[in-house]
N, C-alpha and C positions, 0 to 999 in steps of 0.2 A: 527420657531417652535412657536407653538400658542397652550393654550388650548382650549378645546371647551367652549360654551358658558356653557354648562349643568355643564360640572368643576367648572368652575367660579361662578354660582348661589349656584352651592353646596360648595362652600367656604363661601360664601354670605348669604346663610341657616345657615348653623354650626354657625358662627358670632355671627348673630342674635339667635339663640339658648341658646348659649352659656353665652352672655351678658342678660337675661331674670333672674330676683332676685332671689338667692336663691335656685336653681335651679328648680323653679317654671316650672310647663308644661306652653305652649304655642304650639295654635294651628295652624295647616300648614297655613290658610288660614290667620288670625293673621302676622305670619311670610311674608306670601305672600304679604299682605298688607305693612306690614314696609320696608322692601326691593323693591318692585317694580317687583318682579319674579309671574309670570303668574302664579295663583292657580292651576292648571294640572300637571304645570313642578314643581310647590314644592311637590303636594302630589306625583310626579313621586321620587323628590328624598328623601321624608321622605323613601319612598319605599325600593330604595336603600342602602341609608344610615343605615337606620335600619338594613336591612340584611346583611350589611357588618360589622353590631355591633358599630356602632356610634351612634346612635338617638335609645332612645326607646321612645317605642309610647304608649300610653294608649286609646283606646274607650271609650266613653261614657260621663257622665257626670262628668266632674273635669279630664276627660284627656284630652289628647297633647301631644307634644314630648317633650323631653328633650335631654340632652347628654349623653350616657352612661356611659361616664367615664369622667375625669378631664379635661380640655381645653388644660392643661398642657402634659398632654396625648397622643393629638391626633393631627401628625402631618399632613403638609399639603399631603404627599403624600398617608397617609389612605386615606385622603377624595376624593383626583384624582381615585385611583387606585378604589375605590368606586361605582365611576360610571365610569371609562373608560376605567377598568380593569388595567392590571400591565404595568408601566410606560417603554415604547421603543417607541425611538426613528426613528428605522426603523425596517420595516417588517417582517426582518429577524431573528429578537430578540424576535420576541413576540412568546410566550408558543406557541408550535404548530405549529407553523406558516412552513409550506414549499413549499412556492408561489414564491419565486426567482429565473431568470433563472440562475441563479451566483450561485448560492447555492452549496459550494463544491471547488469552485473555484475561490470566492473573498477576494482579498489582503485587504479586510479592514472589513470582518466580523467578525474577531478574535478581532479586537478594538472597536468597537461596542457594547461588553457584557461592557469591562469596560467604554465606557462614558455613558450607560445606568447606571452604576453602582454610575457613579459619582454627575449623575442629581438625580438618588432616593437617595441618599443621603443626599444629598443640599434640597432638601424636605422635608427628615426625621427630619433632623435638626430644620426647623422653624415648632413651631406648633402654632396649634388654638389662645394657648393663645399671642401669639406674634403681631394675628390681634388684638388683643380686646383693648392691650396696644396703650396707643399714646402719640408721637408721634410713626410711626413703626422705629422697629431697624435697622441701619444696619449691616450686616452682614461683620465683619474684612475680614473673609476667602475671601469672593469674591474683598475685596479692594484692598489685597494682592497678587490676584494672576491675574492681572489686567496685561496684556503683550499689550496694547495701551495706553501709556503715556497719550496722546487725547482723551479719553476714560477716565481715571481717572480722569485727570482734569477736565472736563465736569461732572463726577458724583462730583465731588468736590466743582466745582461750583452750582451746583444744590439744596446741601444740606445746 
């Protein structure tokens, strides 16, 4: 599982939003500039983000965006769901969706709603303001529930 790249700049946007004084506007192109994210695909997700209620944006002179609400606020799965819509993992979980030939008759789409349930969770949980802090945190829940010994150690070693 991989976000898209458009997730990740819009994590990358919000950041840099976010970390701007005061919560001073700053403009897409600004932003585009400090981050490295292609001026099209910021004003694409000032776009988004906006209409999802994270970023307001002001025209004119002495506007830009800003963040609507608190860093502390806004976690990471608003900003996913933002632009990539509502977080599943497979096809057969998303709103709407009835494109499986299985559909009706798979032993594993009843478990599905809940590990969708468990990843937007685990997202909910970290928000905005937890990039802006450094070093980043880690998160006990995921250390805890760590069923590859090799796998801990290695995050253990890491940190």
């Amino acid at each position: 599982m991989r976000l898209s790249s458009l997730a990740d700049y819009a994590v990358l946007l919000m950041r840099s939003a976010a970390t701007h004084c005061g919560g001073a506007r700053a403009s897409a192109a600004s932003i585009a500039m400090e981050t490295g994210i292609p001026v099209p695909t910021a004003q694409k997700l000032v776009s988004l983000l906006g209409r999802a209620g994270l970023l307001k944006s002001t025209r004119g002179s002495g506007g830009g965006i800003k963040l609507a609400r608190p860093a502390a606020a806004i976690s990471l799965a608003d900003i996913i769901e933002a632009v990539e819509g509502p977080i599943a993992l497979t096809a057969c979980q998303e709103a709407g969706a009835h494109d499986c030939a299985l559909e009706g008759r798979c032993a594993a789409e009843s478990h599905w709603s809940g590990v969708n349930a468990l990843v937007r969770g685990t997202l909910e949980q970290v928000t905005l303001a937890s990039f802006i802090a450094r070093p980043a945190p880690r998160h006990p829940a995921l250390m805890a529930q760590s069923v590859n010994p090799h796998a801990a150690a290695i995050e253990g070693a890491l940190s």
